[in-house]
C-alpha distance (Angstrom), angle and dihedral (degrees) to the residues before:
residue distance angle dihedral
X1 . . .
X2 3.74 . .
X3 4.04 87.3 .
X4 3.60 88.3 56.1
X5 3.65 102.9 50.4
X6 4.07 82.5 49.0
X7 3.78 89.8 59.5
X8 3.60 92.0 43.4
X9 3.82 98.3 55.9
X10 3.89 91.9 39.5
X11 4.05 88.6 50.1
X12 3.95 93.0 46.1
X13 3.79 85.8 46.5
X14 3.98 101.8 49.2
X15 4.03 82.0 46.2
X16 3.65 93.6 53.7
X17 3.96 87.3 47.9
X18 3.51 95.1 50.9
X19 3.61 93.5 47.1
X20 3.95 90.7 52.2
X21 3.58 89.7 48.4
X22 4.11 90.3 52.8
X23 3.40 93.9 43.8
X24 3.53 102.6 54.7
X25 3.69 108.0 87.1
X26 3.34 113.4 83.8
X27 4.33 94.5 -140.5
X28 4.10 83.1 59.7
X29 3.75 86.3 58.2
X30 3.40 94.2 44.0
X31 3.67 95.2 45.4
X32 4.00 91.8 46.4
X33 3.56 93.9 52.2
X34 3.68 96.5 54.1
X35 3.71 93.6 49.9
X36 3.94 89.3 46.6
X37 3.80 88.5 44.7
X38 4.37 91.5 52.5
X39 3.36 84.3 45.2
X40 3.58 100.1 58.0
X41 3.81 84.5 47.2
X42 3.76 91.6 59.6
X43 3.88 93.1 44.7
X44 4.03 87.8 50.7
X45 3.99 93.0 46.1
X46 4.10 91.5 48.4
X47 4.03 85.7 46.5
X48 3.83 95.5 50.9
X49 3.95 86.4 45.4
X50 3.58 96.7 54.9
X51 3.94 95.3 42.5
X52 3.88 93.1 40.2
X53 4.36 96.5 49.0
X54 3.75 89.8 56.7
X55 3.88 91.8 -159.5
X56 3.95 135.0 96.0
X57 3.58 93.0 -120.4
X58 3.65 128.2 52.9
X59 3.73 135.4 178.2
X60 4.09 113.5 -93.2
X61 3.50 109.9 177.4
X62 4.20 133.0 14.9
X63 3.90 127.3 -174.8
X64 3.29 131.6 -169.2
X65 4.10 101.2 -112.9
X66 3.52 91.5 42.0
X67 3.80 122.1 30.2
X68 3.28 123.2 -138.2
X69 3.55 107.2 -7.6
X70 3.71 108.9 173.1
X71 3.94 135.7 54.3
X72 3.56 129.7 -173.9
X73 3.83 151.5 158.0
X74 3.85 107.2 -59.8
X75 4.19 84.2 -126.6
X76 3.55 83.4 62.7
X77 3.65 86.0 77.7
X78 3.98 100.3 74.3
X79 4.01 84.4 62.6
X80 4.04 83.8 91.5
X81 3.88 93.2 46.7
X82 3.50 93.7 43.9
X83 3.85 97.2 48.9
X84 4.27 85.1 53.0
X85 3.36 86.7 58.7
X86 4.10 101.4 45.5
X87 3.87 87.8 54.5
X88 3.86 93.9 46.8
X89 3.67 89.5 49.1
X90 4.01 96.8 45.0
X91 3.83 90.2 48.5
X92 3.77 89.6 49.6
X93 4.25 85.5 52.4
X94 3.49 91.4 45.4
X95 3.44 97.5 51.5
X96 4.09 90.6 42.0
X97 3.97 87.8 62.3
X98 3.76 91.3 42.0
X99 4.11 89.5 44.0
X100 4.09 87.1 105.3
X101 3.97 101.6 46.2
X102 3.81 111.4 102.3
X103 4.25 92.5 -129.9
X104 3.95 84.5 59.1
X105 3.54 98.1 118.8
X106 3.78 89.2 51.6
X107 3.67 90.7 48.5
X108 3.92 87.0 42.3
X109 3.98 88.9 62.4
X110 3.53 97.2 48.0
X111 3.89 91.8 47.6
X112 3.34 96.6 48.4
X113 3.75 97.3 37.4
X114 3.89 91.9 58.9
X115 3.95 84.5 46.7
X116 4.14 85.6 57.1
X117 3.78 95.7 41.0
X118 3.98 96.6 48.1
X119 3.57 89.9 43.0
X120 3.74 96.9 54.1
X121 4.09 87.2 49.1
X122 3.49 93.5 52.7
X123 3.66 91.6 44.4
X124 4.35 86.4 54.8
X125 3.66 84.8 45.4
X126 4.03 96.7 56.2
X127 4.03 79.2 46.6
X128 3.83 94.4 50.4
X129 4.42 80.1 48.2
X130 3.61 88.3 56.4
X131 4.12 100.7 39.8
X132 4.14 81.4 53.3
X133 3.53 101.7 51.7
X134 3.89 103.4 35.4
């Protein structure tokens, strides 16, 4: 028992370190809070929508030959959201195990960069949800 409280505090301590060591550029916490701050976006957009449509189902996807051409479950919605947040969260992981390479603030860009760029089309595709259904 005493060897596993030893690896416990060591783990929670080598986290903490890494974590310091990530967070202390300023450009990671700019880059982090953007992507947190789209993301919050997208989660308040897919919220209004499923308040606002009233219904269970709710139109997902429209093209231009077709119409709307797919229905689903109005919970279905928070898919988007949920996906912006996976990517931010990987990126940040990736870029915690990477935190002690010398190229990390090249790697940091890209990361955090895709993290932007995926946010911002999920937050056009929660706006394309909402131009469909109202």
């Amino acid at each position: 028992m005493n060897k596993l409280l030893n690896f416990y505090y060591l783990a929670k301590q080598s986290i903490g370190q890494q974590l310091s060591i990530a967070l202390s550029d300023l450009f990671i916490k700019v880059y982090l809070a953007i992507a947190v701050l789209l993301n919050i976006l997208i989660w308040i957009g897919a919220k209004y929508i499923a308040v606002a449509i009233g219904t269970n189902q709710i139109a997902l996807h429209y093209s231009v030959g077709f119409g709307i051409d797919y229905y689903g479950d109005t919970v279905k919605i928070f898919i988007i959201p949920l996906l912006g947040l996976l990517v931010v969260l990987l990126n940040f992981v990736l870029y915690v195990l990477v935190s002690g390479y010398r190229d990390r603030n090249f790697i940091a860009h890209i990361l955090f960069t895709s993290s932007i760029v995926s946010n911002i089309i999920l937050l056009i595709a929660i706006i394309s949800v909402y131009i469909i259904n109202f």
